[in-house]
C-alpha positions in Angstrom: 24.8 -25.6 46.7 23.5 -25.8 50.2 26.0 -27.2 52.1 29.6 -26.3 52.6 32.7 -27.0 49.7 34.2 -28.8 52.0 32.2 -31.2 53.7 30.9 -31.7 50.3 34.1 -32.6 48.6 34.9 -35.6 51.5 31.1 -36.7 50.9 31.8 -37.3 47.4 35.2 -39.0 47.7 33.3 -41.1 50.6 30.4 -42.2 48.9 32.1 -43.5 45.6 34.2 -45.1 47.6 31.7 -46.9 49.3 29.6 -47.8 46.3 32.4 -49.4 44.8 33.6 -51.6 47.9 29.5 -52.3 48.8 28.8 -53.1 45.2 31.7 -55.3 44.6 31.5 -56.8 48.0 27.6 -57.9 47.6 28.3 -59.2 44.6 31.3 -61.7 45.4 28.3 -62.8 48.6 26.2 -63.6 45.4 29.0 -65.2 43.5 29.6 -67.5 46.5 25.8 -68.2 47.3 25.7 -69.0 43.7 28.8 -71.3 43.3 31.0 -68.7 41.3 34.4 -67.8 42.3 33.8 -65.1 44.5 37.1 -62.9 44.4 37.2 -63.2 40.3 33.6 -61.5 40.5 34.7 -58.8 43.3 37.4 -57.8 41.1 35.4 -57.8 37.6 32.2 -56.0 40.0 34.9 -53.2 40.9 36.1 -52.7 37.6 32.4 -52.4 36.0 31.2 -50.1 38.8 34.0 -47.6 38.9 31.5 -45.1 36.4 28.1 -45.7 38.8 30.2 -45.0 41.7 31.2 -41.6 40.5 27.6 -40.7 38.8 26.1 -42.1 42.8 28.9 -39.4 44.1 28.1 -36.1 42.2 24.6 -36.5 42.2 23.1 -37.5 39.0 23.9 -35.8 35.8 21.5 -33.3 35.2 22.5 -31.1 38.1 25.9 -31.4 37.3 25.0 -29.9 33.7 23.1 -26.9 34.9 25.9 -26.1 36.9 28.2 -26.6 34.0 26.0 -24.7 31.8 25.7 -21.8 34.5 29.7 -21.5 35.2 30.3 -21.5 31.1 27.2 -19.2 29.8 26.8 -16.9 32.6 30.4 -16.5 34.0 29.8 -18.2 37.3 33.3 -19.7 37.9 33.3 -20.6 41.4 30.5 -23.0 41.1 32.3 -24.4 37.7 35.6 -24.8 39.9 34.1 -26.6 42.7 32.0 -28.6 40.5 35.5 -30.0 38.8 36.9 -30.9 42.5 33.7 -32.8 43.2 34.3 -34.7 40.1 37.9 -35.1 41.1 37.0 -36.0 44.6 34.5 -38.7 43.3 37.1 -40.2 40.5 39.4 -40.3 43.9 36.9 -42.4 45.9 36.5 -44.5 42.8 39.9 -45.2 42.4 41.1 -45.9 45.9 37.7 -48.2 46.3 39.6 -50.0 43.0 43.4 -49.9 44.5 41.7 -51.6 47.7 39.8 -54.7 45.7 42.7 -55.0 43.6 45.2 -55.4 46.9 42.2 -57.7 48.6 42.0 -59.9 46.0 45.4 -59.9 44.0 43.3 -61.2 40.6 45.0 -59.1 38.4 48.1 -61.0 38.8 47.1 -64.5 37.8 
């Protein structure tokens, strides 16, 4: 890694939580342009986009594998640790960006 743990970590958390809010709130602006009930779709987008969100916070999948790969096989444990707290962060973002749509638009209830 390049950059710091740290500033790392709050990068991750911030940017799945921001795919998830910009995802779902683009698409309730279609389901309105389009005539579809727009907080329904916001809450169904935020539901179906919790998984991107995380993938678009770690970095793809492959990296995250190598790095994986190199903390298991050749003993490297710091980079597997902080590898596992990005994923945490990321799952964070995700869920708070979920906790938010689901307190915005109170579909769950109905």
């Amino acid at each position: 890694m390049n950059e710091a743990f740290v500033p790392t970590f709050f990068h991750s958390f911030f940017i799945a939580l921001g795919v998830l809010l910009g995802g779902a709130l683009l698409g309730g602006l279609s389901a309105f342009l389009t005539g579809n009930p727009p907080l329904t779709e916001i809450y169904r987008l935020s539901n179906s986009l919790r998984i991107w969100a995380i993938v678009a916070a770690i970095g793809g999948t492959f990296d995250m594998v190598y790095r994986f790969e190199r903390g298991l096989i050749y003993g490297d444990t710091d980079d597997l640790i902080k590898q596992i707290f990005l994923i945490l962060a990321a799952l964070g973002g995700a869920q708070t960006g979920s906790v938010i749509i689901n307190w915005l638009t109170q579909d769950h209830l109905s």
